[in-house]
N, CA, C and O atoms as a MOPAC input file, in Angstrom:
PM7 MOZYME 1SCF
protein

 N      0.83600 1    -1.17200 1     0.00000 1
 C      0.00000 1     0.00000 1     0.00000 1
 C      0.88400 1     1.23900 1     0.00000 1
 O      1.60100 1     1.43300 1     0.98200 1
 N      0.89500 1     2.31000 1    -1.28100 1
 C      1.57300 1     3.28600 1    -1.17500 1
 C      0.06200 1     4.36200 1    -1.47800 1
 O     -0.50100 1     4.42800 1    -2.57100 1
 N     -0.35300 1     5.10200 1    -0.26000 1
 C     -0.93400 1     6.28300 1    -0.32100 1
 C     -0.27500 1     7.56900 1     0.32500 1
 O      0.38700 1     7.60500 1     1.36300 1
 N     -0.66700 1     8.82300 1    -0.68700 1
 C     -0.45400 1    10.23500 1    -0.29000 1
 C     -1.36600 1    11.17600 1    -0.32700 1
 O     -2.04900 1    11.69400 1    -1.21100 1
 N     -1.21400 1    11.32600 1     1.09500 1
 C     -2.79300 1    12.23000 1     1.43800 1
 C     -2.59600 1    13.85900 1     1.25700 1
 O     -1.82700 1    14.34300 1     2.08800 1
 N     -3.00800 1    14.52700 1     0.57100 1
 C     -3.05900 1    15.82900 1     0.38700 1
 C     -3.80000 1    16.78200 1     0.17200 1
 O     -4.92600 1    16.61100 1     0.64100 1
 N     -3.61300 1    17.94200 1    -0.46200 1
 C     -4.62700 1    19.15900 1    -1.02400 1
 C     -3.58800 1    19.28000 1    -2.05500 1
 O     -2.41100 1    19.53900 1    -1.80500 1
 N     -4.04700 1    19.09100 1    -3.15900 1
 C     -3.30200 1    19.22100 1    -4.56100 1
 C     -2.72200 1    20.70700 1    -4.48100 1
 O     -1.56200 1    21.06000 1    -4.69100 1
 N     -4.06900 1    21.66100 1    -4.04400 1
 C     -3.68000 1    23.22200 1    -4.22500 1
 C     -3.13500 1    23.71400 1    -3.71600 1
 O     -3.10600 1    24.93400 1    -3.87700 1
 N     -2.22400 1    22.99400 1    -2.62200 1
 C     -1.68800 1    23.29000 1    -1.05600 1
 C     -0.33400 1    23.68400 1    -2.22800 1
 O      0.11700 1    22.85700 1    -3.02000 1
 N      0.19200 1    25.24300 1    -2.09400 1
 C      1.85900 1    25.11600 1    -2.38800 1
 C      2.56500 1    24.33300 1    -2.09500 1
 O      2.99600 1    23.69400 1    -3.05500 1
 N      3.04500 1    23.95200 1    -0.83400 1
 C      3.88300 1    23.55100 1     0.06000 1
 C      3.98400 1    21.83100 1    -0.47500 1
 O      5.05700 1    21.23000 1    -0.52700 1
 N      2.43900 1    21.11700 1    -0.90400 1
 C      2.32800 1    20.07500 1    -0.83400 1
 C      2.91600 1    19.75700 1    -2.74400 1
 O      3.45900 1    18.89600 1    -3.43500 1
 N      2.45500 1    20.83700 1    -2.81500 1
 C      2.49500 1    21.25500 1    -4.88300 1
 C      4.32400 1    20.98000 1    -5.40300 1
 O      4.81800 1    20.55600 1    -6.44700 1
 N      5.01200 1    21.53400 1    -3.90500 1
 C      6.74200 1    21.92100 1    -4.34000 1
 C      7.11900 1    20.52300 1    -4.07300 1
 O      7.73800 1    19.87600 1    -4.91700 1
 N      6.66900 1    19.87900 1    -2.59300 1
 C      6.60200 1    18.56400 1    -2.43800 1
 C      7.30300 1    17.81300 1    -3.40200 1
 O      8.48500 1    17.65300 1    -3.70300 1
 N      5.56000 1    17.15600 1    -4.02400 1
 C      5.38000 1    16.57200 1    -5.22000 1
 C      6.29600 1    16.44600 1    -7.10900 1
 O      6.52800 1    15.73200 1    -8.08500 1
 N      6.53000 1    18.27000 1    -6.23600 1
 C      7.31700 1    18.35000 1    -8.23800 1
 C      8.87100 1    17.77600 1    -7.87500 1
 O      9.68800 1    17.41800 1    -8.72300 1
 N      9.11800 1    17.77500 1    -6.13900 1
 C     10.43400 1    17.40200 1    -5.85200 1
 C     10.82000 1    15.79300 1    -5.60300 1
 O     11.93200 1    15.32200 1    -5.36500 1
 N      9.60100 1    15.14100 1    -5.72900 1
 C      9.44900 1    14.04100 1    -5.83200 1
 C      9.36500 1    13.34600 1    -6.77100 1
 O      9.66500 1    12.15200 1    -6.79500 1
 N      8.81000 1    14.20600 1    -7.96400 1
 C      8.61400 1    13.55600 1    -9.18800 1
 C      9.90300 1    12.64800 1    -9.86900 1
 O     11.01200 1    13.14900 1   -10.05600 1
 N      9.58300 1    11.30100 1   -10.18800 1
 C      8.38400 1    10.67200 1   -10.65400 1
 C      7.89400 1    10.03900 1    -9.67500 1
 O      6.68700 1     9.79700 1    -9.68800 1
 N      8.93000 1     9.50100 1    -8.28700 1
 C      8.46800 1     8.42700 1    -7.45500 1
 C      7.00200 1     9.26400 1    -6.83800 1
 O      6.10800 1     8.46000 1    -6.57600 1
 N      6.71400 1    10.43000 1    -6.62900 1
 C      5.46900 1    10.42600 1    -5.99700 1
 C      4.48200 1    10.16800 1    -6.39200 1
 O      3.52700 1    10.00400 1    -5.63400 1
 N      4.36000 1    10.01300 1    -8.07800 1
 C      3.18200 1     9.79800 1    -8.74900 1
 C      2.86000 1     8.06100 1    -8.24200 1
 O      1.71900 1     7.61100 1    -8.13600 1
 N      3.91400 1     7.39600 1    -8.01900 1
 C      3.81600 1     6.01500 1    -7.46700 1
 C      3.12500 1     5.59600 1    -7.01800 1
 O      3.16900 1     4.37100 1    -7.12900 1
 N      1.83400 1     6.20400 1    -6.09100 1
 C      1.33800 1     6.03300 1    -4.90100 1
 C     -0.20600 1     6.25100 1    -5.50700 1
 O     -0.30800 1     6.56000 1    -6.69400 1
 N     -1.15800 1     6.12200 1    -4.85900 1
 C     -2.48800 1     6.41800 1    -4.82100 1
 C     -2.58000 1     8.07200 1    -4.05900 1
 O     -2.09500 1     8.09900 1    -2.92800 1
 N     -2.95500 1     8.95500 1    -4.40200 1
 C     -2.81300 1    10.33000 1    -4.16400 1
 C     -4.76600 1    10.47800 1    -3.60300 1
 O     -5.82400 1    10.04400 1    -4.05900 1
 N     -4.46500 1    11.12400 1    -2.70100 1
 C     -6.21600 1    11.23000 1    -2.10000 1
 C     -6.38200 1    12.65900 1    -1.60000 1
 O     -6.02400 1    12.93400 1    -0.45400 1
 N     -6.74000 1    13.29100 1    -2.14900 1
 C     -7.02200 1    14.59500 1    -2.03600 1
 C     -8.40900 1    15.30000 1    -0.58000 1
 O     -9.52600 1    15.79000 1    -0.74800 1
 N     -7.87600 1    15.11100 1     0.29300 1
 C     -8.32500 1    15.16900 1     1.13500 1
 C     -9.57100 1    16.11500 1     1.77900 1
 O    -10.48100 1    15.93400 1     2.58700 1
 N     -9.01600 1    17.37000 1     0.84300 1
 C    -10.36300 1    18.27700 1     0.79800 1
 C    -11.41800 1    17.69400 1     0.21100 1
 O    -12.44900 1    17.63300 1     0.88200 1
 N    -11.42000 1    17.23500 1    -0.90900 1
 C    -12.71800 1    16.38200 1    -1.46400 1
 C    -12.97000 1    15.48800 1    -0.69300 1
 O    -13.82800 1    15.85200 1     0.11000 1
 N    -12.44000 1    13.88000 1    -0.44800 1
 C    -12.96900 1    13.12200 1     0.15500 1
 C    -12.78600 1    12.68200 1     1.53400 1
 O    -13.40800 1    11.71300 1     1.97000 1
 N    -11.88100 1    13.41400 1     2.30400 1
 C    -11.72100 1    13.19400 1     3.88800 1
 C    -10.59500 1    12.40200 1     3.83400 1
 O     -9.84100 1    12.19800 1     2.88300 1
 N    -10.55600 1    11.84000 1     5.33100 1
 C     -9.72000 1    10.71800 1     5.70100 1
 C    -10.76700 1     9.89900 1     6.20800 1
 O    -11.68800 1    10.30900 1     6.91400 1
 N    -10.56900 1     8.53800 1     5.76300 1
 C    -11.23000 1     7.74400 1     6.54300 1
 C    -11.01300 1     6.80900 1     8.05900 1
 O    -10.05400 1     6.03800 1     8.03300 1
 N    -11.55300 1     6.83000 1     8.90200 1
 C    -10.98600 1     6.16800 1    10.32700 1
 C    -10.10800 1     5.45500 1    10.08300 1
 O     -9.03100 1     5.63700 1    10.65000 1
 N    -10.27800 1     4.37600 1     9.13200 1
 C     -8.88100 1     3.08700 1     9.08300 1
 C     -7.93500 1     3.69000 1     8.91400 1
 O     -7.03900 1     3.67400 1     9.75700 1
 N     -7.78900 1     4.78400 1     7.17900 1
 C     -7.03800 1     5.07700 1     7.18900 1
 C     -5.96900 1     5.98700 1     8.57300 1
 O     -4.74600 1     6.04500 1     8.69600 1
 N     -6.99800 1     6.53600 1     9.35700 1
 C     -6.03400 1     7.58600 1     9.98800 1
 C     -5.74300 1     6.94800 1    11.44800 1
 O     -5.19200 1     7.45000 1    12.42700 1
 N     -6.31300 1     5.65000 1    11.24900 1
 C     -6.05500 1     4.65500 1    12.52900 1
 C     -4.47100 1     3.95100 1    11.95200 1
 O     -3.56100 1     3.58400 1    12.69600 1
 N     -4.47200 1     3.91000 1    10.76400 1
 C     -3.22900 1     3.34200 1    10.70900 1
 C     -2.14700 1     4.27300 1    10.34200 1
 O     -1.17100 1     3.68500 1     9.87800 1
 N     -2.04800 1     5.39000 1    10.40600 1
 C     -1.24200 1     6.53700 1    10.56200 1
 C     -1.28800 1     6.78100 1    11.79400 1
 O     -0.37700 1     7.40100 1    12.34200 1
 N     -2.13600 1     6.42900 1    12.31500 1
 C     -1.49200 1     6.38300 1    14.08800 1
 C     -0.54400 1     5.62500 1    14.43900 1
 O      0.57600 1     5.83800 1    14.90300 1
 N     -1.19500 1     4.58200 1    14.12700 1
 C     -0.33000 1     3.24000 1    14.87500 1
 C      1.30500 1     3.39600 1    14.09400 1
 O      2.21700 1     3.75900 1    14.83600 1
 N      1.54200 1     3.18900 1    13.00400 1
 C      2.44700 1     4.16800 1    12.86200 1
 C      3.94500 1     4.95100 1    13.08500 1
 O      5.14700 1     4.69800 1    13.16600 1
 N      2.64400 1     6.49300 1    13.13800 1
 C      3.54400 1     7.65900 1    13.58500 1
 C      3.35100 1     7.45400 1    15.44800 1
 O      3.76700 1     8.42000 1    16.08600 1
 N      2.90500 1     6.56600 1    16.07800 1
 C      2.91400 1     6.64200 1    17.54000 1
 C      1.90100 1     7.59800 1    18.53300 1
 O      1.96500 1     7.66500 1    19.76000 1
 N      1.10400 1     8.20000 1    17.78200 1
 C      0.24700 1     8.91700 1    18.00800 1
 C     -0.45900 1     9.89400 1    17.13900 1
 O      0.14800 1    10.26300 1    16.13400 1
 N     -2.07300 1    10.54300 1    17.44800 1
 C     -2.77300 1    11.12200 1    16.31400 1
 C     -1.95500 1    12.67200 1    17.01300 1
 O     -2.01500 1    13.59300 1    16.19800 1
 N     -1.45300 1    12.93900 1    17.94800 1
 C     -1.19900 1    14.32000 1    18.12500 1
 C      0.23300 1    14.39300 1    16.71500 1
 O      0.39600 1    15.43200 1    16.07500 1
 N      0.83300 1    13.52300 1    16.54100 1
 C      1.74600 1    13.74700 1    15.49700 1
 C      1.82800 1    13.70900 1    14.49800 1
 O      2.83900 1    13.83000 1    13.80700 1
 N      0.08700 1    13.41600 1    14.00900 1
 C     -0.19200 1    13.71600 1    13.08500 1
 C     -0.72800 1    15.32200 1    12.63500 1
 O     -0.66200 1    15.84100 1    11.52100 1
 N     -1.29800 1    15.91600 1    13.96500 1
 C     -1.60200 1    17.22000 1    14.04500 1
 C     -1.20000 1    18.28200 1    13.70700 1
 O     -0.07100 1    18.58000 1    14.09700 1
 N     -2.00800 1    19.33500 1    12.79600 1
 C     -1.26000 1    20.46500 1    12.19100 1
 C     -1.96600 1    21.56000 1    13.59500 1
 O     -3.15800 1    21.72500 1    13.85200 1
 N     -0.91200 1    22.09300 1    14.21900 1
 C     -1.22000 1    23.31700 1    14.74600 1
 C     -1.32500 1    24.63500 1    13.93300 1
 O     -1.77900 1    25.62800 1    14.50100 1
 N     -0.96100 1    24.69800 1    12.73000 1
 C     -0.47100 1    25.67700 1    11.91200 1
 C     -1.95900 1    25.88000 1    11.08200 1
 O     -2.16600 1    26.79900 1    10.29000 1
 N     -3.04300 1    24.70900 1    11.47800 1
 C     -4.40400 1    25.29200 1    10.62000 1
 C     -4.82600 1    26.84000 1    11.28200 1
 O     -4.63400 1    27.58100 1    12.24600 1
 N     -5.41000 1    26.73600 1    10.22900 1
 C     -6.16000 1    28.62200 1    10.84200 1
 C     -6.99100 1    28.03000 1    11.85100 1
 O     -6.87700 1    28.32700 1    13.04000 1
 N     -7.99200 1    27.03300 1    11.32500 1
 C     -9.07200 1    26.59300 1    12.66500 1
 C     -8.32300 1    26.44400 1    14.21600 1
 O     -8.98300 1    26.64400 1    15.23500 1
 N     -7.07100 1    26.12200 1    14.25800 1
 C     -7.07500 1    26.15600 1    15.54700 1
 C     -6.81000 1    27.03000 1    16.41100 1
 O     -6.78900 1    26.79000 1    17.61800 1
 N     -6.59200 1    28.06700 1    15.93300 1
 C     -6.58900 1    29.68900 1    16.84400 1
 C     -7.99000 1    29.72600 1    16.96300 1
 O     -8.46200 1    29.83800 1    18.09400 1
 N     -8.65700 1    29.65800 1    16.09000 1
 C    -10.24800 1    30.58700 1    15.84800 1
 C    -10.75600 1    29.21400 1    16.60500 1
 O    -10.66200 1    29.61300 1    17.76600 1
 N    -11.02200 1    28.45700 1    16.66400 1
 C    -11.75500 1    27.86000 1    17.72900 1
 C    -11.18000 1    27.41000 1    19.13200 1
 O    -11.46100 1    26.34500 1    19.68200 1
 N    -10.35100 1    28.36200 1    19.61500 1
 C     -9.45400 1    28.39600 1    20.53500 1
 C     -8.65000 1    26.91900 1    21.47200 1
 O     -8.35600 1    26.55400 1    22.61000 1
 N     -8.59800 1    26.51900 1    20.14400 1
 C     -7.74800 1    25.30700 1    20.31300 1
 C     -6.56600 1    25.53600 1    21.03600 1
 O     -6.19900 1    24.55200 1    21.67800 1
 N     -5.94800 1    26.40900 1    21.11600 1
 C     -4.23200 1    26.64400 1    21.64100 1
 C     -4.23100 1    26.91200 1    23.10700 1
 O     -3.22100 1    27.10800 1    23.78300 1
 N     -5.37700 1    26.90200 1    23.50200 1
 C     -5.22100 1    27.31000 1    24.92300 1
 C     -6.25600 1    25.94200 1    26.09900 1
 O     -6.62200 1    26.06900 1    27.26700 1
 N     -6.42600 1    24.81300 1    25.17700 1
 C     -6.81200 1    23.92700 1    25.64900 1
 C     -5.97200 1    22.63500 1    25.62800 1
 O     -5.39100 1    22.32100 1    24.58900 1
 N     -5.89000 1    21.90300 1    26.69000 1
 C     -5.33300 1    20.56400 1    26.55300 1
 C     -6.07500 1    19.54000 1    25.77000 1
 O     -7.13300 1    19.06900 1    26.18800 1
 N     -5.71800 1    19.30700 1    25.01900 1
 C     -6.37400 1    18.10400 1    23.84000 1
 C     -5.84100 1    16.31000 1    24.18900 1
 O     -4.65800 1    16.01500 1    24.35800 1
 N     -6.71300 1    15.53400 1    24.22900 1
 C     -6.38700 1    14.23900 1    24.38500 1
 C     -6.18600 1    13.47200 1    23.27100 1
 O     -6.20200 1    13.98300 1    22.15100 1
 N     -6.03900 1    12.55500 1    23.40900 1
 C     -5.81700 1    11.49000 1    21.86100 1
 C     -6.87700 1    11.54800 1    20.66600 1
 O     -6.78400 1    11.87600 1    19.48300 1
 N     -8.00400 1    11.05400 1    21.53400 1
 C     -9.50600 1    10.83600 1    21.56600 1
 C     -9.74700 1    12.48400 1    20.42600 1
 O    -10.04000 1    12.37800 1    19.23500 1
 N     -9.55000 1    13.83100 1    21.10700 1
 C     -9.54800 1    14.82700 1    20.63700 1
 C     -8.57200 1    15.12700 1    19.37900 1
 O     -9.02900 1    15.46300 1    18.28700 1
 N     -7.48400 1    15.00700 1    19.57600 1
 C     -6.90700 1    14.84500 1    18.12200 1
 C     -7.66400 1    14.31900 1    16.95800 1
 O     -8.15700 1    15.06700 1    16.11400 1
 N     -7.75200 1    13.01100 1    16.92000 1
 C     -8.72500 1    12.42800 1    16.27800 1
 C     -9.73100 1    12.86600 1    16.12900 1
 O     -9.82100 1    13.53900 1    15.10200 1
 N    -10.87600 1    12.77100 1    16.90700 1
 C    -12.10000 1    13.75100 1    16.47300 1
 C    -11.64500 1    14.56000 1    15.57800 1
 O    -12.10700 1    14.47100 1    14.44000 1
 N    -10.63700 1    15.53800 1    15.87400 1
 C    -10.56300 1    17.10800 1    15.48300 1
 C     -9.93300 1    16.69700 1    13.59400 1
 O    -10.17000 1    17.39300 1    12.60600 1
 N     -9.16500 1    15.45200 1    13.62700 1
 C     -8.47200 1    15.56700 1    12.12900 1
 C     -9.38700 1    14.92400 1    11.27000 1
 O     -9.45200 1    15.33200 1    10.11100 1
 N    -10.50800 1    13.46500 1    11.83700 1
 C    -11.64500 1    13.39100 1    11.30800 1
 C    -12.81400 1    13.85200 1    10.75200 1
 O    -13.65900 1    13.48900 1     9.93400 1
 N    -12.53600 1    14.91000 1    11.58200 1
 C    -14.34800 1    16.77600 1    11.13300 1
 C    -13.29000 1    17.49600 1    10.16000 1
 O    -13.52000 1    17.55200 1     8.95200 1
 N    -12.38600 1    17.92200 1    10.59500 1
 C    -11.80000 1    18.94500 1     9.44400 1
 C    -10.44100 1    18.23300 1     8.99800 1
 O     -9.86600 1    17.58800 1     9.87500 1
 N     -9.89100 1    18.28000 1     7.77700 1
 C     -9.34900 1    17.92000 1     6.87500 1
 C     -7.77600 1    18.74500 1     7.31800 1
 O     -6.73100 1    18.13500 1     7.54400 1
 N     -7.95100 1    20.30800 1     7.36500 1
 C     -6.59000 1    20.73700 1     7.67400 1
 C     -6.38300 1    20.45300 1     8.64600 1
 O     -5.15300 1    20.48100 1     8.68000 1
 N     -6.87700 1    20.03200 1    10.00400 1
 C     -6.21700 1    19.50700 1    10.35300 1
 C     -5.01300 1    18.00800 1    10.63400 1
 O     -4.79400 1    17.40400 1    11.68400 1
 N     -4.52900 1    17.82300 1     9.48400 1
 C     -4.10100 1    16.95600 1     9.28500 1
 C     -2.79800 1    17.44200 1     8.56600 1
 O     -2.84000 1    17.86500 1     7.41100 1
 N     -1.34700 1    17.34700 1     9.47100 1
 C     -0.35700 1    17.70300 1     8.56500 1
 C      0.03300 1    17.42900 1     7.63900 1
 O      0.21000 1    16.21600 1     7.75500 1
 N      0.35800 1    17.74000 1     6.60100 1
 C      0.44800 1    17.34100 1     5.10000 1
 C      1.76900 1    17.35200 1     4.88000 1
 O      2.55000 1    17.60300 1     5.79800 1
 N      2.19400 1    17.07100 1     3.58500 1
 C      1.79100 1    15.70400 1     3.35900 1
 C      1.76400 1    14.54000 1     4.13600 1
 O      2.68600 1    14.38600 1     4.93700 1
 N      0.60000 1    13.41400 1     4.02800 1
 C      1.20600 1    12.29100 1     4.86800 1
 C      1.35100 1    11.35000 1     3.70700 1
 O      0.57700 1    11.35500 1     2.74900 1
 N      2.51000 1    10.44000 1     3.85300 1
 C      2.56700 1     9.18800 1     2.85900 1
 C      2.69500 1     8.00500 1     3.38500 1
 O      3.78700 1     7.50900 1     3.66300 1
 N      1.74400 1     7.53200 1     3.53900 1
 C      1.37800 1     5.91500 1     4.09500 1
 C      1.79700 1     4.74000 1     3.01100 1
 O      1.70100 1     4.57500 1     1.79500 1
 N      2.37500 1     3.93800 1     4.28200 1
 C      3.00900 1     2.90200 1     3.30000 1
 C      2.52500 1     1.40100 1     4.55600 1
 O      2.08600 1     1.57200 1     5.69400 1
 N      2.75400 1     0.19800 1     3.95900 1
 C      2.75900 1    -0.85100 1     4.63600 1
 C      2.85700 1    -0.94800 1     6.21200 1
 O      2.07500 1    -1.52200 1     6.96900 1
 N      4.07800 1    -0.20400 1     6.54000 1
 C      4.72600 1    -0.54800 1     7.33300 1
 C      5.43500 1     0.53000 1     7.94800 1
 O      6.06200 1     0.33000 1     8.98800 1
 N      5.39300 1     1.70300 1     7.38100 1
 C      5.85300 1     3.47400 1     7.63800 1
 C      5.20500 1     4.05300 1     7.23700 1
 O      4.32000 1     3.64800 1     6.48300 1
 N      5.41600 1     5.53700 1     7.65600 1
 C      4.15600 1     6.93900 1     7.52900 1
 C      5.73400 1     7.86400 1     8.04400 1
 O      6.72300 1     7.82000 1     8.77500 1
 N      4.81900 1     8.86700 1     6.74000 1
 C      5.89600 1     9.90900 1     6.55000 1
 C      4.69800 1    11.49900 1     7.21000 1
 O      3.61800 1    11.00700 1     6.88100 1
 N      4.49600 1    12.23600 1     7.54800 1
 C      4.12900 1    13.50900 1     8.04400 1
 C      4.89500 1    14.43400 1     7.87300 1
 O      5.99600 1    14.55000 1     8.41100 1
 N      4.26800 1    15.37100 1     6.91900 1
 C      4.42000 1    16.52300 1     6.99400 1
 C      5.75700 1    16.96000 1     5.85100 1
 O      6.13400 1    16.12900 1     5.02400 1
 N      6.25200 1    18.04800 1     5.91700 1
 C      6.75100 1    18.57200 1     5.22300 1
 C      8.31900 1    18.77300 1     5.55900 1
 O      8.94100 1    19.14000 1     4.56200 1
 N      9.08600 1    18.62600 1     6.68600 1
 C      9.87600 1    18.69100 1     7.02400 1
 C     11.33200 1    18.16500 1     5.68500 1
 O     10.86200 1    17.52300 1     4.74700 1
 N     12.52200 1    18.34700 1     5.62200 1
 C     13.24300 1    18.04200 1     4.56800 1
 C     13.15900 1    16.62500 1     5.40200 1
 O     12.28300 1    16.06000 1     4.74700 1
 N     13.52100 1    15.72000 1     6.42100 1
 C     13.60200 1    14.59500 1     6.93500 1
 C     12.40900 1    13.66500 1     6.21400 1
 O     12.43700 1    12.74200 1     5.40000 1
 N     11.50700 1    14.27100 1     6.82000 1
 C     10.49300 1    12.94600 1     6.02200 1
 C     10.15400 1    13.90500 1     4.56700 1
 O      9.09000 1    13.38300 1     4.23600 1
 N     10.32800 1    14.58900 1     3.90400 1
 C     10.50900 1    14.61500 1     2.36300 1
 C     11.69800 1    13.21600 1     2.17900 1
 O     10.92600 1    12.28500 1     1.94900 1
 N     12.70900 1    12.79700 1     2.16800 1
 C     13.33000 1    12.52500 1     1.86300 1
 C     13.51000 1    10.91000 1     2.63300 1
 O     14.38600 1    10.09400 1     2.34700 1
 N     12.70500 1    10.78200 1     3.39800 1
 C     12.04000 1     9.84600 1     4.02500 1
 C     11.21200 1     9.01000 1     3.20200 1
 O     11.50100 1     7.83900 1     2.95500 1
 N     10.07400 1     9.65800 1     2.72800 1
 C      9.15700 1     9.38700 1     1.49100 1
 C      9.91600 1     8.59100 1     0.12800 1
 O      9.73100 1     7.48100 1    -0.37300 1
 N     11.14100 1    10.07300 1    -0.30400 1
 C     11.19900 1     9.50600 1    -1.16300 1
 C     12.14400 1     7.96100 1    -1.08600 1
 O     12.13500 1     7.24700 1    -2.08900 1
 N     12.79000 1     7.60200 1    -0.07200 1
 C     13.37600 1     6.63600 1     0.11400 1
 C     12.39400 1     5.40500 1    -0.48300 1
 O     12.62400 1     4.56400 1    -1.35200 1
 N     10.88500 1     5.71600 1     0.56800 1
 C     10.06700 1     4.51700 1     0.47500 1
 C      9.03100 1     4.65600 1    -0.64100 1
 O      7.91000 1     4.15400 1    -0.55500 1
 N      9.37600 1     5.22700 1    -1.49200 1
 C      8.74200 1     5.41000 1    -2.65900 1
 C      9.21200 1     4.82900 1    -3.68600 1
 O      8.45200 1     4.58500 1    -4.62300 1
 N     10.52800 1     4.48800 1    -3.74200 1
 C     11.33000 1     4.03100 1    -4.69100 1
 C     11.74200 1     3.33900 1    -5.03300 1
 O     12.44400 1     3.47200 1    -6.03600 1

């Protein structure tokens, strides 16, 4: 199983991709604004990355404006929160068998492309 969960229109995810090219086209690409994440899927990006908080984007706009930053959030809450809304979910993630890559960092860019290839 090679999936990459994204927002096509996302820059960040856009520079990604062209820096990946060809191995990123490799994968099943799921555009997340359209169709969500589904529980399995983001149950097995838990298990995983070791937790749904590390899957968590603090950097969405929603979480200032619904004053997320000044509350303690549990597991349980992570989840909920990346299940209802979509940004919250750091991007890129690239799910594989047996590893999960998060986010954008040069480490797991280059992480990815290892297990892409």
């Amino acid at each position: 199983m090679k999936k990459a969960f994204t927002i096509p229109t996302c820059k960040t995810c856009q520079r990604i991709f062209d820096d990946l090219a060809p191995e990123g086209k490799n994968c099943e690409i799921i555009n997340i604004k359209e169709s969500g994440i589904s529980a399995k899927d983001l149950d097995s990006m838990k298990e995983l990355a070791g937790s749904y908080e590390a899957l968590f984007s603090r950097r969405a706009m929603k979480f200032r404006s619904m004053g997320l930053a000044d509350k303690n959030l549990s597991e349980n809450d992570y989840r909920t929160l990346i299940l209802g809304e979509y940004t919250f979910l750091k991007r890129p993630v690239f799910l594989f068998d047996h590893a999960v890559t998060v986010g954008s960092r040069k480490v797991e860019v280059e992480r990815a492309r290892e297990l892409l290839g």
